[in-house]
N, C-alpha and C positions, 0 to 999 in steps of 0.2 A: 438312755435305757431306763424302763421304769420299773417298778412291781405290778402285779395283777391282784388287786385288792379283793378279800372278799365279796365286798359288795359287787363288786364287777364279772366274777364268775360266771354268774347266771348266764351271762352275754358270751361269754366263749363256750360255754355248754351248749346254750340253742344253735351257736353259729355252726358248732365241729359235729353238731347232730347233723343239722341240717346239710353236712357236705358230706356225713357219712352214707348219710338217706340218699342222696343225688350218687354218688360216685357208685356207692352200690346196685341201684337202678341201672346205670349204664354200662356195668361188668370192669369197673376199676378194680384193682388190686391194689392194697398199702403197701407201699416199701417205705423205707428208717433211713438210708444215707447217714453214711458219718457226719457228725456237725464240723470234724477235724479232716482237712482233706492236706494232700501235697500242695500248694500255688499252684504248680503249673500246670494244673486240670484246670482253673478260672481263667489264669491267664490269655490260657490258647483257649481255650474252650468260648469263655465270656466274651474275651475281645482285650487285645493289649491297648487298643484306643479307645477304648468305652470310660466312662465317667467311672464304673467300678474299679477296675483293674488300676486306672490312677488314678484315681483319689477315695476311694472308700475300702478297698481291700485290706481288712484286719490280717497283717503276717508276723509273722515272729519264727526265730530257726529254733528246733528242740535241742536237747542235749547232744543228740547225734549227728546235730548240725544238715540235718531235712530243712529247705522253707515249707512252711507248712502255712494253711489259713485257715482262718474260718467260712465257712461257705457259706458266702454273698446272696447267691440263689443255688436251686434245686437240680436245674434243667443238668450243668454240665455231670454232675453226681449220679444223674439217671441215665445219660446217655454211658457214663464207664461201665454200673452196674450192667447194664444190659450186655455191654461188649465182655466182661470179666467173667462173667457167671453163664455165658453160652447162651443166653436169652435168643441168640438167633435158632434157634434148636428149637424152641416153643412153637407151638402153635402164631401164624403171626397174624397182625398188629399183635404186640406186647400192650395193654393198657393197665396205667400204672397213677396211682396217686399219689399225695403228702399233705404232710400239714404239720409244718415245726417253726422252729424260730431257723431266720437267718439273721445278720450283719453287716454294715455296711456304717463306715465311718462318714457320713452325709451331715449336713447341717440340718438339726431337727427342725420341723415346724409341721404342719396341721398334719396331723395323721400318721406322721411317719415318726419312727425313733431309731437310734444305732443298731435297736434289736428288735427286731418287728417277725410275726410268721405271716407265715405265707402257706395257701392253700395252692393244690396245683393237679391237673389232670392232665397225664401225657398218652400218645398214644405211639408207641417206637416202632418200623419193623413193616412189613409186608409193603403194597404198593404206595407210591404218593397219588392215593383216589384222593378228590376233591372232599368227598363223603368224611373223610375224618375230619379235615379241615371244619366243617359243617357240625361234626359233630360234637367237639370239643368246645366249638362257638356258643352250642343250644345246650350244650350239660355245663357250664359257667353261669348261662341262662336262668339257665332251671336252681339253681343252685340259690341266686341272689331271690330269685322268682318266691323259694322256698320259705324264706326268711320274710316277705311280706313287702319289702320293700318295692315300692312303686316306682314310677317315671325313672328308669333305667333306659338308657341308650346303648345300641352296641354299633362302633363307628367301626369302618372296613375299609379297606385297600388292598393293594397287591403291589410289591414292591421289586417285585419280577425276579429274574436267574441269572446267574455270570455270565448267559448269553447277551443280553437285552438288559443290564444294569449296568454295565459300563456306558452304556450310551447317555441314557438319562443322569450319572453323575456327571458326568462330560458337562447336560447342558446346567446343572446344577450350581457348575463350576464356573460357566460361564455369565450364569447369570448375579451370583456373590460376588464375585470379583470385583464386580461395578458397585459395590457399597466397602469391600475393605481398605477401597484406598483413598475413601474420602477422611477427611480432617477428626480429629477428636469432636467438634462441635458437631461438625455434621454427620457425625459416625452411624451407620444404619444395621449393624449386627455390634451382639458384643466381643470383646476382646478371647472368649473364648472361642468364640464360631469363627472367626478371624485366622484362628489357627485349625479349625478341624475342615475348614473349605479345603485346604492341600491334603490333609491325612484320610478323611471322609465324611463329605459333602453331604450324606443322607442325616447323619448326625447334626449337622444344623438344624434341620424341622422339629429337630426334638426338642431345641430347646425352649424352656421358661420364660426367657428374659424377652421380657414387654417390647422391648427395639426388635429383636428379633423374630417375636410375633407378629408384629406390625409386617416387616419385609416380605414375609414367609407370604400373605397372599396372593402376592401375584406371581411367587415362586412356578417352577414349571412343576408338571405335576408326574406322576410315576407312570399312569394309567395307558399315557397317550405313547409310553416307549417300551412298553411290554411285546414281546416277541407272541408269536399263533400259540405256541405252548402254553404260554402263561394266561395270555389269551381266554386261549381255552379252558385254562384249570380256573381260572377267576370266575368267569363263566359258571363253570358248573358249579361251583359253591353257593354263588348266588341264585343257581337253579334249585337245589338242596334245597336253602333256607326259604325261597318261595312254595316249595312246594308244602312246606305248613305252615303257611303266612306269617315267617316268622321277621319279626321287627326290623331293619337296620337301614341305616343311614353310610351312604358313601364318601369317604370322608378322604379327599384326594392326597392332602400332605401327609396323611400319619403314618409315621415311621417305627419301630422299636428302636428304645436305647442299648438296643444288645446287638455285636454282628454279625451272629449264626441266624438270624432271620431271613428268609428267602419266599418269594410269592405272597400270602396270603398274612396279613397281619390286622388287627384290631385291636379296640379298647371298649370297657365298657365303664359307662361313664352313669351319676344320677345326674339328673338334668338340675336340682337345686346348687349344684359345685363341677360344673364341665370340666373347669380345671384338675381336677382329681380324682385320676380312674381309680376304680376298684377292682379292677384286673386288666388283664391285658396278654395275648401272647399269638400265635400263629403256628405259620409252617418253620422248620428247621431241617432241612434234608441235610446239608453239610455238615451240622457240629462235628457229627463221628469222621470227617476230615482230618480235623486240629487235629487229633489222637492218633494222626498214622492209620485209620482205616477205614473205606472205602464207605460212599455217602449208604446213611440211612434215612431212609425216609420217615419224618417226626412230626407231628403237629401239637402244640400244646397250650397252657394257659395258664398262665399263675394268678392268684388273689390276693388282695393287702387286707387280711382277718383285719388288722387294727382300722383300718377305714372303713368297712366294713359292719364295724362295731360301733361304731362313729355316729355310722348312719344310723344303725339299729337304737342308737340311746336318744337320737333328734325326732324319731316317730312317736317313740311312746314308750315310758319308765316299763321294766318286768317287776309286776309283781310279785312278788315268791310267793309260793302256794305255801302254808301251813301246815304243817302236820297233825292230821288229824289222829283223834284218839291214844294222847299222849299218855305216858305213863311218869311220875315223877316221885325218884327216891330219896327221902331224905333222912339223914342219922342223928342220933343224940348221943354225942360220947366216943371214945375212941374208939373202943370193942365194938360200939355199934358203926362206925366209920369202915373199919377194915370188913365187916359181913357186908358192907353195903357194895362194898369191891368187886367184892365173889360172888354177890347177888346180881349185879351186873353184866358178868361173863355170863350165866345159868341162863338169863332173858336173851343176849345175843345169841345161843342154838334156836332159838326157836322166830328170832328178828324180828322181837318184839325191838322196839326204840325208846328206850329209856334215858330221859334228861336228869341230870343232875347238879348238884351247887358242892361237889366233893368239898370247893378250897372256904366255905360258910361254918360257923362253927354254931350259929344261934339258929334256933328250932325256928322262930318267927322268919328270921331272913332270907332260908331255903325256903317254909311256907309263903313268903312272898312271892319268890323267885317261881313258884308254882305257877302260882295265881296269875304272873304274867307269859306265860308261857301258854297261858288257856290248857291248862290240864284237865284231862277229863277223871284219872285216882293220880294220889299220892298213895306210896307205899311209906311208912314212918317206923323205922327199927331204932329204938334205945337199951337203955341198960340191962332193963325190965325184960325186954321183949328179946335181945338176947340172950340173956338166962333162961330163960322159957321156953328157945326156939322156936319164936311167932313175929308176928308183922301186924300192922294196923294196915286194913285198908281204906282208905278214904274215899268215897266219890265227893269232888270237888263242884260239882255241880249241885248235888242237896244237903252236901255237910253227912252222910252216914258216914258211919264209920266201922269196923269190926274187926275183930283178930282172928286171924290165918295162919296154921302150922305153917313155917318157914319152908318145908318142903316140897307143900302141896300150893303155893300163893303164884309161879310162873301157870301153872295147868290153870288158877282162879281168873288171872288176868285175864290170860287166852281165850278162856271162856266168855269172860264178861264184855270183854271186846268184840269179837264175834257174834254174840247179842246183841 
C-alpha cells in the first residue's frame, strides 16, 4: 500500500476528470458501495476458486462475530445494490459507475499494490442486447482515448454459456492433462494450473507463468465451441463495433480471472506493456445467481487508475499551471500576525487566493517567500499599520508601494486585479 503524494495528485485529478467527462457523456450514474461488505457477497459472488477469494481476500470477524471483508472489486457490490434497493423498478438497463480504492492481498509488483482503485462502468438490468456489450467496450474506449494516451489495444472473445461451456472445458481438460503428468523437469504448466485443470480449466489461460504461456498456444480455443446463441450474440457485438470502425483485435484464449463471466469478454491493453491490461471486463448474466436470484443481464468493465497513471507519467511530466495574479500577505509582529488571520478569511468571501508564510517571523523571509511565488502585490501589515488601521500595498512587479484603510484594501485588490 502506498500514499498518493502531492506531487502526484495532478495525475489522479486529470484521470477521475477524465472518467467523469466519459461516464457522464454515456448516461453513468455514481454509486459509493461500502468499502466493508459481509465475505460471503465476494465469496459466491467473485468465485470461491478464483485467485481472490483464496489468496487475496482481506477478512477479519467484527465484534459481533460477522466475517466481514474488504471489497476486492466493485462488480459483486453493484450487482446487491441493484437487487436491495428495487433497482429492478427503474427504468432499465440500470447504468452505473465507480471509482474508489479496493484490496487484494497479491504480491505487489509493476502497477499493482494491496490497495489500488479502480474505475468501472456497469450497465445491470433490461435485455442481454449485444449493444451494451459494445457499449461499455467504446466508453472504457473513449475514456483511455480521453487522457491522450495512444497505441491502445482492445483484445475480445466470447467465452460462451453453461450451454456450450461445458463442452469446450471438457476439451480443455483434455488437452492439460497431457502436460500435468509429465515429470518436474519436463513439467509444461505450473503447479498452480495443475490443480485448477480439475476445479476450472478456463482459469489456466489466465495464467502469468511463462510455462504456462508457452502451453496455452496451441490450447483449444473457446470460439470454435460456442453454441448459435452465443454465436449470434458475439456476432452482433462485433457488428456494433464495426459499425463505427471501431479498433479490435480477436484474441482467442482470453479468459477473465473472475467466474461470473459468461460470453463476451476483453482487455484493453497499451501496446508498449501487452502484459498489463488497464482494464478489462465483459458480460455477467449470472452473478445475480450466487445471491439466490434469478439471472440478470450485466455487462461491465473495470480500470487499474494506478496503471493507468503509469502510463500517463511515461508520455509526458504535468505541468501545473501557476496561479496567476497572486496576492501575498505578509506581518511584522504579533498583533500584526493575528489581523493577517482575519484578513485572510475577509479575501476568501470574495475568492480572491491569498499565499502566505504565517509560520516566518522575519519581514525579509515572507518578502522572499513572495518573490518566489511570482506574486503580482504583497499586502504588508505591522505594528504601525495596525495601530492605524491600514496596509502597505505593494506591486511586486515595479516595487510601488502605498497605504490602504484596512477596510477598504479587499474591494482595492479586486479592483486592481480585474485591471
Amino acid at each position: 500500500m502506498r500514499d498518493i503524494l502531492p506531487a502526484d495528485y495532478p495525475y489522479w485529478e486529470k484521470v477521475e476528470k477524465a472518467f467523469k467527462k466519459t461516464a457522464e457523456f454515456y448516461n453513468f450514474k455514481f454509486i459509493e458501495p461500502p468499502i466493508l461488505e459481509r465475505a460471503e457477497l465476494f465469496i459466491r459472488g467473485t468465485g470461491v476458486n478464483t485467485d481472490i477469494v483464496e489468496k487475496e481476500l482481506y477478512t477479519f470477524k467484527t465484534k459481533g462475530k460477522d466475517l466481514v471483508a474488504l471489497r476486492p472489486e466493485f462488480t459483486p457490490s453493484l450487482i446487491r445494490a441493484y437487487i436491495e434497493h428495487g433497482m429492478s423498478r427503474l427504468p432499465q438497463p440500470v447504468k452505473m459507475c465507480y471509482f474508489g480504492p479496493v484490496f487484494r492481498y497479491s504480491a505487489p509488483q509493476a502497477g499493482r499494490f494491496r490497495q489500488f482503485y479502480q474505475a468501472g462502468l456497469e450497465i445491470i438490468g433490461g435485455e442481454a442486447d449485444p449493444i451494451y456489450d459494445a457499449q461499455i467496450i467504446v466508453s472504457a474506449f473513449r475514456f483511455i482515448e480521453e487522457l491522450k494516451i495512444k497505441k491502445i489495444i482492445v483484445q475480445l472473445n466470447s467465452i460462451g454459456c453453461r450451454a456450450c461451456r461445458p463442452g469446450y472445458r471438457k476439451k480443455l481438460q483434455e488437452y492439460y492433462r497431457r502436460y500435468a503428468s509429465l515429470t518436474k523437469t519436463k513439467r509444461k504448466i505450473c503447479k498452480d494450473c495443475e490443480r485448477r485443470i480439475k476445479i476450472n480449466p478456463l482459469r489456466v489461460l489466465d495464467c502469468k507463468n511463462e510455462l504456462c504461456q508457452q502451453t496455452k498456444e496451441n490450447a483449444p480455443v473457446s470460439l470454435d465451441y460456442l453454441c448459435l446463441s452465443c454465436r449470434s450474440h458475439f456476432k452482433g457485438v462485433l457488428e456494433f463495433l464495426d459499425e463505427i470502425s471501431f479498433p479490435y483485435v480477436l484474441s482467442p484464449h482470453l479468459v477473465r480471472g473472475l467466474d461470473y463471466y459468461n460470453r463476451t469478454v476483453f482487455e484493453i491493453i497499451e501496446s508498449g506493456n501487452p502484459s498489463l491490461a488497464l482494464a478489462g471486463g465483459g458480460r455477467y448474466d449470472y452473478l445475480a445467481e450466487s445471491f439466490g436470484k434469478r439471472a440478470i443481464p450485466s455487462a461491465g468493465v473495470s480500470l487499474g487508475v494506478e496503471r493507468i497513471i503509469e502510463v500517463l507519467k511515461s508520455l509526458s511530466p504535468i505541468i501545473l499551471e501557476k496561479t496567476k495574479d497572486k496576492v501575498f500577505i505578509i506581518h511584522a509582529g504579533e498583533l500584526a500576525k493575528k489581523k493577517t488571520f482575519a484578513l485572510i478569511e475577509e479575501f476568501r468571501k470574495t475568492n480572491i487566493k491569498i499565499f502566505e508564510a504565517l509560520g516566518k517571523e522575519s519581514l525579509e523571509s515572507q518578502l522572499k517567500a513572495a518573490d518566489r511565488e511570482e506574486t503580482k502585490f504583497a499586502l504588508i501589515i505591522g505594528q504601525k499599520e495596525f495601530y492605524e488601521e491600514s496596509i502597505i500595498l505593494k506591486d511586486m512587479e515595479n516595487g510601488v508601494q502605498e497605504t490602504v484603510s484596512i477596510k477598504k484594501i479587499v474591494e482595492e485588490v479586486k479592483k486592481r486585479l480585474k485591471d
